[in-house]
C-alpha positions in Angstrom: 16.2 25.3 -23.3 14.3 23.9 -26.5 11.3 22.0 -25.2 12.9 18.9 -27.5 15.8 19.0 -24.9 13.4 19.3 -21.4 11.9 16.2 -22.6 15.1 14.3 -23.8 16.5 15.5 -20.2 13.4 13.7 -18.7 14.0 10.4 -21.0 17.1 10.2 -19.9 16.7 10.9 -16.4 13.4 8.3 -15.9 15.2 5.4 -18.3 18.2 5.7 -15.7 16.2 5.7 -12.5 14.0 2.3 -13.6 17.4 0.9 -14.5 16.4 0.3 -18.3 19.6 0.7 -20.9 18.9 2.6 -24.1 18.0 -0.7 -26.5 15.5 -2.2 -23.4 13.8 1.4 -23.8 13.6 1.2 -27.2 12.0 -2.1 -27.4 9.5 -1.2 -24.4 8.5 1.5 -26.8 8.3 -0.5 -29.7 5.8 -2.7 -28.1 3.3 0.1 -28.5 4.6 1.7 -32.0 4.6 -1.6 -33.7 8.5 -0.9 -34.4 11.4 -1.0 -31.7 12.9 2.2 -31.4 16.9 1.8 -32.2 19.8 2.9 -29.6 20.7 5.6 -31.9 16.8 6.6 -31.6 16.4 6.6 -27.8 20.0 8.6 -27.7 19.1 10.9 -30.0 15.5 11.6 -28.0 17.2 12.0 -25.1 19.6 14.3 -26.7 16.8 16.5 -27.9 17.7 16.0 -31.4 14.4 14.6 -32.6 10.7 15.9 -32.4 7.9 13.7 -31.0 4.5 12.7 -32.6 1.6 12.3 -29.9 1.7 8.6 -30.1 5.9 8.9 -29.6 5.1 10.3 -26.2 2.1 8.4 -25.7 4.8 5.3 -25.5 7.3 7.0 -24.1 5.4 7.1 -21.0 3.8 4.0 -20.7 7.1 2.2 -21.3 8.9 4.5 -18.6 5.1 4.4 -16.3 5.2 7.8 -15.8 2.8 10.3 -17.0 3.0 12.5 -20.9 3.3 15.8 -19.0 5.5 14.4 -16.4 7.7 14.1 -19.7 7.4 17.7 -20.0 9.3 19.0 -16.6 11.9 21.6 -17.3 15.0 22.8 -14.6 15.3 25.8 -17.3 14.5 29.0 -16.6 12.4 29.4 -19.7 11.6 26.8 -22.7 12.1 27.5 -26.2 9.2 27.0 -28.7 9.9 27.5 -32.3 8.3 31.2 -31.9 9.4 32.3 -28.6 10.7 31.4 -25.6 8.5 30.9 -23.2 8.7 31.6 -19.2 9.1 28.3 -16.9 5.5 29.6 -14.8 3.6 29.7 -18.0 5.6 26.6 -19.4 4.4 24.4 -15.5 0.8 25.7 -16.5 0.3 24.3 -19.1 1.2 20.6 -17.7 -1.7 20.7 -15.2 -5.1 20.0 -16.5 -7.6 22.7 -15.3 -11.1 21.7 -16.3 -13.4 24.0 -17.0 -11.2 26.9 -17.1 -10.0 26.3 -13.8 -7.5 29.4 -12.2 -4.1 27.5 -11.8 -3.3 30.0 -9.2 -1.1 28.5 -6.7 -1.0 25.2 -9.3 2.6 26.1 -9.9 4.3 25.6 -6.7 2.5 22.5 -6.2 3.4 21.3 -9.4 6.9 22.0 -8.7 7.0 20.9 -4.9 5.4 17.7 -6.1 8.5 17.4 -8.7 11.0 18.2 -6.1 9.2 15.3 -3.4 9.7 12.9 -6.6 13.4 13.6 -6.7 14.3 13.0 -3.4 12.1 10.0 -3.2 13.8 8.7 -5.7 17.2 8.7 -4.6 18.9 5.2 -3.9 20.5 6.2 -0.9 17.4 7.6 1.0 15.9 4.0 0.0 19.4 2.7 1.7 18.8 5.1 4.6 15.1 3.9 5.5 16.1 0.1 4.9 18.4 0.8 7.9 16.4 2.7 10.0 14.1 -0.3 9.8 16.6 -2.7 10.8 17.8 -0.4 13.9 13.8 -0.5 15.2 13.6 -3.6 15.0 17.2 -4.4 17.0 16.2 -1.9 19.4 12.8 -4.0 19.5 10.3 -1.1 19.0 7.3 -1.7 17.1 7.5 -0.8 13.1 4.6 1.6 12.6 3.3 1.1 9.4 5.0 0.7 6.2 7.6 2.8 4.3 6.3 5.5 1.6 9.6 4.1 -0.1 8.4 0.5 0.0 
């Protein structure tokens, strides 16, 4: 997978989970380029058919609040650059700021088991699912503990 596409991939998938359409994202960008990104723009980024300049990315992230290298996360196997393809472990490694030439060893796995958490997090009926559960302890009269890491 070219790295263009893991990061339209991304787009796409963070635009859709804070509800935004393709023109809102645009504009949200826009506000820190100067210049509102068309729909044609935003699809094409998240098509992987455009490159990104630093300050691209830079608004790309604060517009969908997430983080540059959480832009970055790959499903693929490997990621293309333009001289070779490059394994997904060495492609994760490079998304985790180390310091002082920190060892990443075990880096990884968190990297990916924090990714995985996100995604099932995210998912509306899980947030449907602990709305409920909430409802039921209170019916049943116990005590809610605490709040909701979904809330």
């Amino acid at each position: 997978m070219q790295v263009e596409v893991a990061i339209g991939q991304q787009i796409a998938r963070l635009r859709a989970s804070r509800g935004l359409s393709l023109t809102q994202l645009g504009e949200a960008v826009g506000r820190y380029l100067g210049r509102a990104w068309s729909r044609q723009a935003v699809h094409q980024a998240e098509h992987g058919r455009r490159a990104f300049t630093a300050a691209e990315l830079a608004a790309l992230a604060l517009a969908l609040d997430t983080s540059v290298p959480a832009l970055f996360l790959a499903e693929a196997d490997q990621i293309e650059l333009p001289g070779t393809a490059v394994p997904a472990e060495d492609y994760r490694a490079i998304l985790i700021y180390n310091g002082q030439d920190t060892p990443v060893d075990g880096m990884e796995e968190l990297l990916v088991a924090v990714h995985d958490i996100a995604r099932v997090l995210s998912r509306p009926a899980l947030a449907r699912l602990v709305k409920i559960g909430g409802v039921a302890d209170e019916v049943a009269g116990e005590p809610v503990s605490g709040e909701s890491v979904l809330e």
